[in-house]
matplotlib code that plots the C-alpha trace (Angstrom):
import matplotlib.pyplot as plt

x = [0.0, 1.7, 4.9, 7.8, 11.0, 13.7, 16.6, 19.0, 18.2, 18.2, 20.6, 18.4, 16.7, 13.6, 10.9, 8.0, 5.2, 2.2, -0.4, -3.1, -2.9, -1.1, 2.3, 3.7, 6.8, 6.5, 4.5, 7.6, 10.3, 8.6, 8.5, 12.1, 12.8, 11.2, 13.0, 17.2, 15.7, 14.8, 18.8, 20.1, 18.0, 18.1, 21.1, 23.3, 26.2, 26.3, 28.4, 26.3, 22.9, 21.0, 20.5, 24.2, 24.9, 22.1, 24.3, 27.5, 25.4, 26.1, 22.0, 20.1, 16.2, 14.6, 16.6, 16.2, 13.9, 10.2, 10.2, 13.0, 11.0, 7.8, 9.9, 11.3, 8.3, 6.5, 9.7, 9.0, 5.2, 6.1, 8.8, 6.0, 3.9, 6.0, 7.1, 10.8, 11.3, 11.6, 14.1, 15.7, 18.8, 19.4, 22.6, 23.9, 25.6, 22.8, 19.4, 19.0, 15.3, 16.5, 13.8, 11.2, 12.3, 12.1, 8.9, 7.8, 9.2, 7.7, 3.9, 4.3, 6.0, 2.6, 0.4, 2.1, 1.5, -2.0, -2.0, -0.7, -3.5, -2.5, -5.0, -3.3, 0.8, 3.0, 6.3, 9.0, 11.8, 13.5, 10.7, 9.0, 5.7, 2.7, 0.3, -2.9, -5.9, -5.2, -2.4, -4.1, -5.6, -5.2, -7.6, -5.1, -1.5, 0.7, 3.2, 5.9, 7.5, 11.1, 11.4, 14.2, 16.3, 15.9, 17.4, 14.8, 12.0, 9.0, 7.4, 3.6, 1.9, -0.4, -3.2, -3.8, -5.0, -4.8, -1.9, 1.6, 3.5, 7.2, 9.2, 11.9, 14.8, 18.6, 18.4, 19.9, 22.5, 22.6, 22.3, 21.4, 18.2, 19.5, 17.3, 17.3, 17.4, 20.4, 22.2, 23.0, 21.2, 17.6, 17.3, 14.6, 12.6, 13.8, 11.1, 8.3, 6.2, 3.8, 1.0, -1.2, -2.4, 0.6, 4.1, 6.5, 4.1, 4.4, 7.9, 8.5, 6.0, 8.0, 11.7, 10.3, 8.4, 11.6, 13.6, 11.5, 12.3, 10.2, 7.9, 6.9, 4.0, 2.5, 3.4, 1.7, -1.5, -2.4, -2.1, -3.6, -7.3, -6.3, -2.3, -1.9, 1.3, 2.9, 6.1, 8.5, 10.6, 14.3, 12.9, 10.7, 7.2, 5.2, 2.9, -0.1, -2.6, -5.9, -6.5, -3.0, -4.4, -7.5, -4.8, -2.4, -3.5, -5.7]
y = [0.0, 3.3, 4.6, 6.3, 7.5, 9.8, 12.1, 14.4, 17.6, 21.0, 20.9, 18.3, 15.3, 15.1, 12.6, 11.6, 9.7, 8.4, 6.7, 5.9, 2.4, 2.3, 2.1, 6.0, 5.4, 7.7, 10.6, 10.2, 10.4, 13.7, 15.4, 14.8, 15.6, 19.1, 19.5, 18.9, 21.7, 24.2, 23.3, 23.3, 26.6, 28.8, 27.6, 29.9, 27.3, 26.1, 28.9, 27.9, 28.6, 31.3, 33.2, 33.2, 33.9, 37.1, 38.1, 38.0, 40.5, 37.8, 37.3, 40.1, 39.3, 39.5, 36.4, 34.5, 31.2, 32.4, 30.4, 32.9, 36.0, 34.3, 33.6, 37.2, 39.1, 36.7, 37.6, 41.3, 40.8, 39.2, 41.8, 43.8, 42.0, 41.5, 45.1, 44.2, 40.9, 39.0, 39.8, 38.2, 40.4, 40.5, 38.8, 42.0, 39.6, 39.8, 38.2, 35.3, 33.5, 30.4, 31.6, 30.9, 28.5, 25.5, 25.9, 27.6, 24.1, 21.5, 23.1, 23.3, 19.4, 18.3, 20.0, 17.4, 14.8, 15.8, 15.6, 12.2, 11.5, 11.3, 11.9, 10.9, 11.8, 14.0, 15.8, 16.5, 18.9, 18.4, 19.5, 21.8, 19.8, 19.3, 16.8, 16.1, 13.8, 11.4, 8.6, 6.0, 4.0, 6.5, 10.0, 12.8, 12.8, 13.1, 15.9, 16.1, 19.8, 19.0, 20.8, 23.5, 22.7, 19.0, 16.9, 13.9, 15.2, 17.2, 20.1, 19.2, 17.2, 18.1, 16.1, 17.4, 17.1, 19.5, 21.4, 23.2, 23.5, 25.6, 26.2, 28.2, 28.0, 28.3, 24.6, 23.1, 25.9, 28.6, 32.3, 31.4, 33.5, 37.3, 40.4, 42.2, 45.5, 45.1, 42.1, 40.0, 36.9, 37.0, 36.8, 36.3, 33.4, 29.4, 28.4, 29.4, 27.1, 28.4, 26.3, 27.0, 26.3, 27.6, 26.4, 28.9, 32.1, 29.4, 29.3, 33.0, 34.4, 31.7, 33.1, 36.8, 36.3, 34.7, 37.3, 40.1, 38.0, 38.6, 40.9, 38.1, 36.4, 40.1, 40.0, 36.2, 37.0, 39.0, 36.4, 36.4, 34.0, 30.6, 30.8, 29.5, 29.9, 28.7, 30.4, 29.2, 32.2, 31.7, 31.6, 28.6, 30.5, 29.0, 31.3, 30.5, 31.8, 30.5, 28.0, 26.3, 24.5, 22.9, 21.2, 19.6, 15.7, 15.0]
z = [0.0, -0.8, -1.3, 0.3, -0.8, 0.6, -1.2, -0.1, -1.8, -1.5, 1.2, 3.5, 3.5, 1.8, 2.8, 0.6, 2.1, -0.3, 1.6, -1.6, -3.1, -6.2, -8.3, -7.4, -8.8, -11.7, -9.3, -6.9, -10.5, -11.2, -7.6, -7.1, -10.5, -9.6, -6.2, -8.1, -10.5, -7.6, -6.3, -9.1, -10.2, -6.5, -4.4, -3.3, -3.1, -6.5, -8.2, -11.5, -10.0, -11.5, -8.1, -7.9, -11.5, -11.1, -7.9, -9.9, -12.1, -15.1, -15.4, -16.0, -14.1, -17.5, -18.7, -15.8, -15.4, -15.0, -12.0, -10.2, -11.1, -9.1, -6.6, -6.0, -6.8, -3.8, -1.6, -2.0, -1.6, 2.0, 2.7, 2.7, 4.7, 7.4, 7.9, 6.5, 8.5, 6.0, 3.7, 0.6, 1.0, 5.0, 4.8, 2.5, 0.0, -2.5, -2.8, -1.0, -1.3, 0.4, 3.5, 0.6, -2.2, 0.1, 1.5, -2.5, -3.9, -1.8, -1.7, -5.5, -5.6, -3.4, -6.6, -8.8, -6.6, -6.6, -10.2, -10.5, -8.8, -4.7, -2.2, 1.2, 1.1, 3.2, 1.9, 4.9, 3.7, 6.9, 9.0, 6.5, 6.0, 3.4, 4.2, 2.4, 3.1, 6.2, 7.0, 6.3, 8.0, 9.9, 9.4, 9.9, 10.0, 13.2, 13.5, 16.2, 16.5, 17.5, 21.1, 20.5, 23.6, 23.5, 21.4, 20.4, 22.3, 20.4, 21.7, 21.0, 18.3, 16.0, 14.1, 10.6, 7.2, 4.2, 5.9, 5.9, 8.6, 8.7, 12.1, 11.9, 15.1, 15.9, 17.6, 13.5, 12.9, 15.3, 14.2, 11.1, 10.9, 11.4, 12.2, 8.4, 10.3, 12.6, 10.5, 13.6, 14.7, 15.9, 20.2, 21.8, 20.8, 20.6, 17.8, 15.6, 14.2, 11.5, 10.5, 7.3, 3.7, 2.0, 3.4, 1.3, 3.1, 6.3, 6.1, 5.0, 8.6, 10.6, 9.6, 10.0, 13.4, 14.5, 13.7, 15.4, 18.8, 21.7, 19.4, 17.2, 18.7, 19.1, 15.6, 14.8, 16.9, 14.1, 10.9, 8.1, 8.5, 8.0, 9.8, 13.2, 15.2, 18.6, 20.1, 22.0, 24.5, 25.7, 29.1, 27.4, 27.4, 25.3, 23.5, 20.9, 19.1, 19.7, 16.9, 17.7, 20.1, 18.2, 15.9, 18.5, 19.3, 22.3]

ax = plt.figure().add_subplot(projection="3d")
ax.plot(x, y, z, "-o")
ax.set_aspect("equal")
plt.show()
């Protein structure tokens, strides 16, 4: 019954889950396919990326792959939204969409599965998650948030269907996630988990509530309809907005 299948990509280790009875070989072919693209196409390490190429100014955005003028019109539309927090050029060495793209490329990799004709899957980008339908047999899919302080140990789990959910936290590489409008690393908070129907805008109000520190669950109380987040403080507060709750497992 099913499928599964994981690949290192995109700097992690990408798990796809397919639930449905059937031969998903070929849906699985194509939504890895897609995901070396986005590397090969956004990463800032590979020196032949077209991110890095446009950053060496030897790309000019008009001759670019459609796909990276979505991707950094959508990273100024949530600049904006976020009152500068998140920011495709904090790190001052060019654009840098990475606080997107992975997020961007695994809710789009879930519309192909979709079209291939999955009903029940999850896609785990290294703790960025899409599920759809249930885990069958099971009805909804269990989610542990890895607990930012303890190795092994989750946080809380949820129980969802039809879903994204994006944390973003220093406890994988620390100081990674820097305040765009002081350029140092983000203090304040241990985690954010973002949960939604889009994981790239997820992802993207995950990295910026982070990097606001203690302001951001001020910040996540006031979500767009539909985004849910919880909060973890240094001091290990934990802070939610109402609907959190309804989604963690009894």
């Amino acid at each position: 019954m099913g499928a599964r299948r994981v690949e290192h990509v995109m700097g992690t280790a990408v798990v796809a889950d397919i639930r449905d009875d059937g031969a998903w070989e070929d849906a699985l072919d194509g939504l890895f396919e897609w995901l070396r693209f986005v590397d090969a196409t956004f990463s800032t390490y590979r020196e032949d990326s077209q991110i890095s190429r446009l950053n060496r100014g030897e790309l000019r955005p008009g001759d670019a792959h459609p796909d990276v003028g979505e991707v950094l019109a959508r990273c100024a539309e949530l600049r904006e939204q976020t009152a500068g927090y998140f920011d495709a050029g904090a790190t001052g060495d060019g654009v840098d969409p990475s606080g997107l793209v992975k997020g961007w490329s695994i809710e789009r990799g879930a519309r192909l599965l979709e079209r291939a004709g999955c009903s029940n899957f999850a896609v785990n980008a290294g703790g960025d998650i899409v599920v759809r339908g249930g885990a069958l047999p099971e009805e909804a899919w269990r989610v542990g948030i890895q607990h930012p302080t303890r190795p092994g140990a989750v946080s809380t789990l949820l129980a969802v269907s039809d879903l994204a959910i994006a944390t973003s936290g220093d406890y994988e590489r620390g100081g990674h996630v820097l305040d765009p409008f002081t350029r140092r690393p983000a203090r304040g908070l241990l985690s954010v988990t973002l949960v939604g129907p889009d994981l790239g805008t997820g992802d993207a109000y995950a990295t910026a509530a982070f990097a606001m520190g203690a302001r951001g669950p001020h910040w996540t109380a006031r979500l767009p309809r539909g985004y849910e987040a919880m909060s973890i403080l240094v001091d290990g507060t934990v802070l939610a907005t109402p609907g959190f709750g309804a989604l963690e497992a009894g």
